[in-house]
Each structure stands twice: as C-alpha cells, then as structure tokens.
C-alpha positions as CSV (number, residue, x, y, z in Angstrom):
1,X,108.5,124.3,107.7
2,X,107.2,121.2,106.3
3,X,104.5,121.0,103.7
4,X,102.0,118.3,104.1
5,X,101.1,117.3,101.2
6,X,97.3,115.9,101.6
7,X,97.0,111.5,99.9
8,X,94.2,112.7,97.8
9,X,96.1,114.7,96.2
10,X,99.0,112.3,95.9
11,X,96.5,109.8,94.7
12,X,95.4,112.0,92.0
13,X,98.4,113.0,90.6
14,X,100.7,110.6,90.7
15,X,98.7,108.2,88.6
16,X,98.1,111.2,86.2
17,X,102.0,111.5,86.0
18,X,102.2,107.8,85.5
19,X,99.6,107.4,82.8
20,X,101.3,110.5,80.8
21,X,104.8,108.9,81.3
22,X,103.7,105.4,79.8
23,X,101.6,106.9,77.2
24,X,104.5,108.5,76.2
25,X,107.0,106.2,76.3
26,X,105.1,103.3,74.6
27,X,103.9,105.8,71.8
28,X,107.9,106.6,71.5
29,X,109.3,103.0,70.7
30,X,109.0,100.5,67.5
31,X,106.8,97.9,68.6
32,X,106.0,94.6,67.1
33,X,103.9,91.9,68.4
34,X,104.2,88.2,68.3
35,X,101.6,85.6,68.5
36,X,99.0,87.7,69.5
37,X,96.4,85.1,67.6
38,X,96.5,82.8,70.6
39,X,94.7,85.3,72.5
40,X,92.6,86.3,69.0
41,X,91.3,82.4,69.0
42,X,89.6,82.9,72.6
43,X,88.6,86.2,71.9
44,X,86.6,84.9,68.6
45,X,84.7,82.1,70.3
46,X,83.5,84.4,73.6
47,X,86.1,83.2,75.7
48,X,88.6,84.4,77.9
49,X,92.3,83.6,79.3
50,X,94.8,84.2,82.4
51,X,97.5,86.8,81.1
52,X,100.6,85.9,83.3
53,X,103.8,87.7,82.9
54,X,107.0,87.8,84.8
55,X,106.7,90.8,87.4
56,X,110.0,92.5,85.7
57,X,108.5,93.3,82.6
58,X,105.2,94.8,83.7
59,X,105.3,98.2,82.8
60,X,104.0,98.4,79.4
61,X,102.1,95.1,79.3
62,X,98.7,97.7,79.9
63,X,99.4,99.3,76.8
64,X,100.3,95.8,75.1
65,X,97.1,94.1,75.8
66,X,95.0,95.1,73.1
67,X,91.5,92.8,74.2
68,X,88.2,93.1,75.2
69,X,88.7,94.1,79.0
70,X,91.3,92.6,81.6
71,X,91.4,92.8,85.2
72,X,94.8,92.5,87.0
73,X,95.8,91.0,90.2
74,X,98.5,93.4,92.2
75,X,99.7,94.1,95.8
76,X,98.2,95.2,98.5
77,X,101.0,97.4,99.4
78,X,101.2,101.4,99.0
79,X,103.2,101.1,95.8
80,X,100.4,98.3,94.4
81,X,98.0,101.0,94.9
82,X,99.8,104.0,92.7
83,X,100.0,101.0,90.2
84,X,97.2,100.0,90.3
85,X,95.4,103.9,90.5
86,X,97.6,104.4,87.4
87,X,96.7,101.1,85.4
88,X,92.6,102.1,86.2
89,X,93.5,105.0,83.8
90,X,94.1,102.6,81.0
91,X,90.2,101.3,81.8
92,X,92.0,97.8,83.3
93,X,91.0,97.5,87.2
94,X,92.8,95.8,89.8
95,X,92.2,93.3,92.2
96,X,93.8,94.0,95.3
97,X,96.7,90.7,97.0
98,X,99.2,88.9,96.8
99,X,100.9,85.6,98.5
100,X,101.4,87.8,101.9
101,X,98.6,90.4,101.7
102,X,95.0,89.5,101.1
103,X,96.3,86.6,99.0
104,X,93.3,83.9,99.7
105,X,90.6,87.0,99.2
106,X,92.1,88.3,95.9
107,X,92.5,84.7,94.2
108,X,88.9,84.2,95.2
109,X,87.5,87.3,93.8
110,X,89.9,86.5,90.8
111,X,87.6,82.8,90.9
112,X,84.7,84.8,90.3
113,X,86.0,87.2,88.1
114,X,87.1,84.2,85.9
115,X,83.1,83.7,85.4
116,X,82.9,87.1,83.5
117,X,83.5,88.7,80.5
118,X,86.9,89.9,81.3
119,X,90.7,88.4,81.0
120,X,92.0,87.9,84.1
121,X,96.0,89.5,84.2
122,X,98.5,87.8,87.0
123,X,102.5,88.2,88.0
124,X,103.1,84.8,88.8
125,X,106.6,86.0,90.7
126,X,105.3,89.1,92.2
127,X,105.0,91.0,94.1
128,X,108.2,90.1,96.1
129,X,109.7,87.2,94.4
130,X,111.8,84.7,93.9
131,X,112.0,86.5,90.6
132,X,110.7,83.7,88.0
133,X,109.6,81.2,90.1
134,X,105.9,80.9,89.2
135,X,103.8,80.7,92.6
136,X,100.6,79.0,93.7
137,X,98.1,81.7,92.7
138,X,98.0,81.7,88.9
139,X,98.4,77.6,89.1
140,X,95.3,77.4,91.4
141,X,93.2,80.3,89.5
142,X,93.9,78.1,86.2
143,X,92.8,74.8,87.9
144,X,89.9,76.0,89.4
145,X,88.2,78.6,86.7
146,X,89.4,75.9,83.5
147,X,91.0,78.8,81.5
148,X,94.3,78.6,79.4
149,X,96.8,80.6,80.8
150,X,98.4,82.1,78.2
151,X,102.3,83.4,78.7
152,X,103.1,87.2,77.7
153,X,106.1,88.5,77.5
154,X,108.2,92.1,76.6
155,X,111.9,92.5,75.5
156,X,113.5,95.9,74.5
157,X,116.7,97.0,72.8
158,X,118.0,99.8,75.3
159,X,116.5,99.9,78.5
160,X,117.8,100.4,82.2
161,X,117.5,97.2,84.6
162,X,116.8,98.2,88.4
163,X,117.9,96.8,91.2
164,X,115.1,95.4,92.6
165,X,114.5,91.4,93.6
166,X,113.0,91.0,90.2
167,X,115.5,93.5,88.2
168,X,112.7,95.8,86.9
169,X,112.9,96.7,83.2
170,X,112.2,99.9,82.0
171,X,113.4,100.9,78.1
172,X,114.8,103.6,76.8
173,X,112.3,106.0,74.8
174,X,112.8,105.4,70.9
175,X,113.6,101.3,71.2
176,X,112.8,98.9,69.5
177,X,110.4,96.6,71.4
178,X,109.0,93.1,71.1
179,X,105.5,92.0,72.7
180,X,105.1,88.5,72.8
181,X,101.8,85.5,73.8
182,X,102.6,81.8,73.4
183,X,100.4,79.1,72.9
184,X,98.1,78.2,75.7
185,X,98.6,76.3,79.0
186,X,95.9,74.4,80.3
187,X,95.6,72.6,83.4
188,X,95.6,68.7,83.4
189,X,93.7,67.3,86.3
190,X,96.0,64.3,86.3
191,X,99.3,65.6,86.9
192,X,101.0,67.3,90.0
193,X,100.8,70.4,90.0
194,X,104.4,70.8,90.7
195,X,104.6,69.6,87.2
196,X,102.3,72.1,85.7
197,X,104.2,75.1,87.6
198,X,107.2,73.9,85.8
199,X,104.9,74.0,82.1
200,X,104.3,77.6,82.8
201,X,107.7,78.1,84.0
202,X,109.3,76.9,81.0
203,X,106.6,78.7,78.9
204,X,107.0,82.0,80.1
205,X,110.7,81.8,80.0
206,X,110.8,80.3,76.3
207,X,108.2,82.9,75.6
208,X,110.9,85.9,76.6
209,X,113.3,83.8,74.6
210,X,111.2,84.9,71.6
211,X,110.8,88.0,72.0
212,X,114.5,88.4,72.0
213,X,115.2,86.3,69.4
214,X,112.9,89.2,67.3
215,X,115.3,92.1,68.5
216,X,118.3,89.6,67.3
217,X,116.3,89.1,64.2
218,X,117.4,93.1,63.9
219,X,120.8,92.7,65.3
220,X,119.5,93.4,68.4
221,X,120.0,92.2,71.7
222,X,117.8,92.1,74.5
223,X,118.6,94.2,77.6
C-alpha cells in the first residue's frame, strides 16, 4: 500500500531539514572572507548592489551574505521552490523565474525591487545553464536599476562535485572555506552589452580564482 504523503507537509519539512543541514554544515567549516568591504562601501552610504554568483556554488552563499536584507531570484521549477522555501528560513525571500519560466515577470519585479532597501541576489548561469555563461537577466537588471553588480564567489578544500550541468559543489563538513566579493561592475551606457557580459564574465571567474588562491595560500587546493 502506498502512502501519500500530503505537499504541505513536504513543504514543511523539507525546508526544515534543509535549513538544519546548512546551518550545520556552514557552522562546521573554517571560513574566511575576502573583500567583503566592496559590499561594506554601499552598505555605509544607504545603498544597495546585485549579488551574482555562479549557480554551482550556491549553497552556502545564504549564510555568506552577512548584509542588511537580500532578495534572490530562483526557478520557477519544483526544486526552485524547496530552495527557495528553505532560503525564506534564513529571512532572504525569493523571487520566483528564470530565462524559461516567468523570466520577463521575475526581472521586472526584480526592477522594482532594485528601488528598495534590499540587495538584490542573481545566478547569472542558472537555473539550467551553460554553466558560466552569464545570461541576459543580471546584465539587463544592472542596466536598468543603475546598481554595481558586485561578483561573489565560494571555494572549499574537500567537497564532492555533482554531476549536474553546472557541477554543483557541496563541501565536506570540517573544510576549510573561502568566501569571496570583488570590486564592483557597473554598467556603461556606451558599450555593447555583449562587452559588459564578458566584464562580469571575467569578474566572476577571476573572483573564484581568488578564493582559491586563499585555500593555496594554506596549501590548499580548490575542489
């Protein structure tokens, strides 16, 4: 006999398991954040930024955003929602789209969002890829609302790479761990943007180069 289990109660739980297995995790590795004054600078003066990271190393970026609220665009899809019912346990709320689902409605409540007090947090790969390829959303959400986009980025010790489009990273408990922002992208009404996708392109890769020059730093490599 099967047991049907009811969706509230999947949509209860499962973000309660999730939130317990990321607080736990994160609280078990040796963390160490670089450049997180890029995002202090905007934070000082009132203002706010697009947080874009590459959709592999997502899972702990809740608990390494340390500002004054964020609000994070992810997929429409089943698995987007435990995400993003997990995530809302961390107090950071979702917008709900991507490039094949909802995409044109969740960039423009991500437009007015970018009038508020809030950061605004985007995968510019997700949620199905190519994996770092940076798409139109965060380029458009930049150019329109005016804000930096600022490049963060996570690299761990020991970890185990999934076999997913966008080889998922998830580390090992007790790693050593390296958060890291760079400097800040703006958008430059005279050039293509072609040319600024390949800026942010290049930013967040050199960004993840940092963070694992830091584990080297340690004699460390990045998985």
């Amino acid at each position: 006999m099967r047991v049907r289990i009811p969706q509230a109660l999947i949509n209860t739980v499962i973000p309660l398991l999730g939130e317990g297995l990321i607080r736990s995790l994160y609280g078990s590795l040796r963390v160490e954040t670089l450049g997180q004054e890029h995002l202090a600078s905007f934070w000082n003066r009132g203002e706010r930024t697009i947080i874009a990271c590459w959709h592999d190393q997502l899972l702990l970026t809740v608990c390494g955003y340390s500002g004054p609220g964020a609000r994070m665009l992810i997929s429409a899809s089943k698995d987007g929602d435990m995400l993003a019912r997990t995530f809302a346990r961390f107090g950071q709320q979702a917008v709900r789209g991507s490039s094949s689902r909802g995409g044109k409605a969740a960039l423009k409540a991500m437009i007015e969002l970018s009038r508020s007090e809030f950061d605004l947090a985007i995968t510019p790969d997700g949620p199905k890829g190519p994996r770092h390829q940076v798409k139109d959303g965060v380029l458009q959400l930049a150019r329109v609302s005016k804000r930096p986009i600022i490049p963060m980025s996570f690299a761990c010790a020991r970890g185990h790479r999934f076999a997913s489009w966008d080889r998922f990273l998830c580390p090992y408990p007790f790693s050593r761990a390296v958060f890291s922002f760079g400097a800040p992208l703006f958008y430059d009404p005279k050039e293509e943007l072609s040319d600024f996708r390949e800026r942010v392109r290049l930013a967040l890769n050199e960004n993840t180069s940092s963070a694992a020059k830091r584990l080297n730093d340690y004699g460390l490599s990045a998985v």
